[in-house]
N, C-alpha and C positions, 0 to 999 in steps of 0.2 A: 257209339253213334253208327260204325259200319257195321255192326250187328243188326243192330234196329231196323237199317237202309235194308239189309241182306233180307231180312227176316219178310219185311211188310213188303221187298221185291219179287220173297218166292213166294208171298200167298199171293200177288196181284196174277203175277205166272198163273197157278194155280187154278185161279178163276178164269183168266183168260182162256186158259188150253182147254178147259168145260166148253166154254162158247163156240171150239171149233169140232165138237162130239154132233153126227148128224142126231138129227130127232125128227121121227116119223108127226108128231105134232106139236104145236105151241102149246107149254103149257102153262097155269094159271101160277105164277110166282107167290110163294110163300116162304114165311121167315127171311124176309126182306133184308134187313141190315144185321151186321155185326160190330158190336163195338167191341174192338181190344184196350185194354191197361197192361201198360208197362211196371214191374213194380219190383223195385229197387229192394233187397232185403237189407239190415244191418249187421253187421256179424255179431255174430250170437243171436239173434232173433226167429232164423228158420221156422224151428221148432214151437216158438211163439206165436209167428206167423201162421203157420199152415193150420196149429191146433185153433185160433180165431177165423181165418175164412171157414173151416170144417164144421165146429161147432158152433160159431156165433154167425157167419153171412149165408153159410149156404139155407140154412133152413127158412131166413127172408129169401134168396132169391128161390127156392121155392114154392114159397106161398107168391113170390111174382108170377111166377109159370101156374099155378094152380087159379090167378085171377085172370092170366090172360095179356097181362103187362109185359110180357116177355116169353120166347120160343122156350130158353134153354141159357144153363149156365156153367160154364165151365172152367174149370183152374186148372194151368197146366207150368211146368216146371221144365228148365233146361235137364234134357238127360247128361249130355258132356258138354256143358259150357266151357272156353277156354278163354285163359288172359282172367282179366277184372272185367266181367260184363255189365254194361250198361245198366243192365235189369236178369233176374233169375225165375221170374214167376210171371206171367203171362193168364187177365181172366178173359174169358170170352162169352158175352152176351149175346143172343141169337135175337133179333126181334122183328115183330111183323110190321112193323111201321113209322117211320120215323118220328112221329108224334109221341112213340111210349119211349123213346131214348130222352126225349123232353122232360116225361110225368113218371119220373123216377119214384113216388111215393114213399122213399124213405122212412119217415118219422113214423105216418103213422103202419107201414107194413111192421117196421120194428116193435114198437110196443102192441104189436098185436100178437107176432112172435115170442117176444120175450118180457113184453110186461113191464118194460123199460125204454126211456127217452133216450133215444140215439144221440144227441148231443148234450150226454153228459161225459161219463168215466170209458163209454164206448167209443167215442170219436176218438176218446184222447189213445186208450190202446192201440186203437186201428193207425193211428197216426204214430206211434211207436215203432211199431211192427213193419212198418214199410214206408218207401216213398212212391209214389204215383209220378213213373218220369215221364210219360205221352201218352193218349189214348187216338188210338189209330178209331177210324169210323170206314168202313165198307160196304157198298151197294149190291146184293145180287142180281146181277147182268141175266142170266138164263143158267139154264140148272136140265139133268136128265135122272128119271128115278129107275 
């Protein structure tokens, strides 16, 4: 839990101390929100895990970024976690507006990927492989390129 507090206080930091970079002008905000998952491995599952986000979710999200549903997606992993952490795997969503964190089109971006109904033998993997322990949501305040 003081992981997660630590974690979601240094990216809040992070954003704030952008907000105090001068900028010669305002500019027009893009890739608006982020959503983070927290996501719990089981042991023994790792390997399970990373080869299903890699080969089964990345190529939906994707075709989300190639429709426009989404900036950008990203999976990222504790490099030296210590203790028992809360969560080891961390994905991050970029999106340009709060409305596509809503119209997550799952089912059908999935079978359009893979040709297959997401809640069949998929969910139940995906639900294997990890737990989902909080998903953090983020606003971009102001930004400099």
């Amino acid at each position: 839990m003081i992981r997660a507090f630590g974690f979601s206080l240094a990216l809040a930091l992070a954003f704030l101390a952008g907000t105090f970079v001068p900028t010669a002008s305002t500019q027009t905000k893009k890739n608006h929100y982020l959503r983070i998952d927290f996501m719990k491995i089981p042991p023994g599952q790792t390997l399970k895990y990373i080869d299903l986000e890699s080969k089964l979710w990345k190529p939906v999200h994707q075709l989300r970024v190639d429709k426009g549903h989404i900036s950008s997606w990203r999976l990222y992993g504790h490099h030296l976690p210590g203790g028992d952490p809360e969560y080891q795997y961390v994905t991050v969503t970029q999106l340009p507006t709060f409305q596509d964190m809503e119209e997550q089109h799952y089912p059908e971006l999935f079978k359009e990927v893979h040709g297959a109904d997401y809640d069949t033998e998929i969910s139940k993997q995906t639900n294997e492989t990890r737990t989902l322990t909080h998903t953090d949501i983020w606003a971009l305040i102001d930004y400099v390129e």
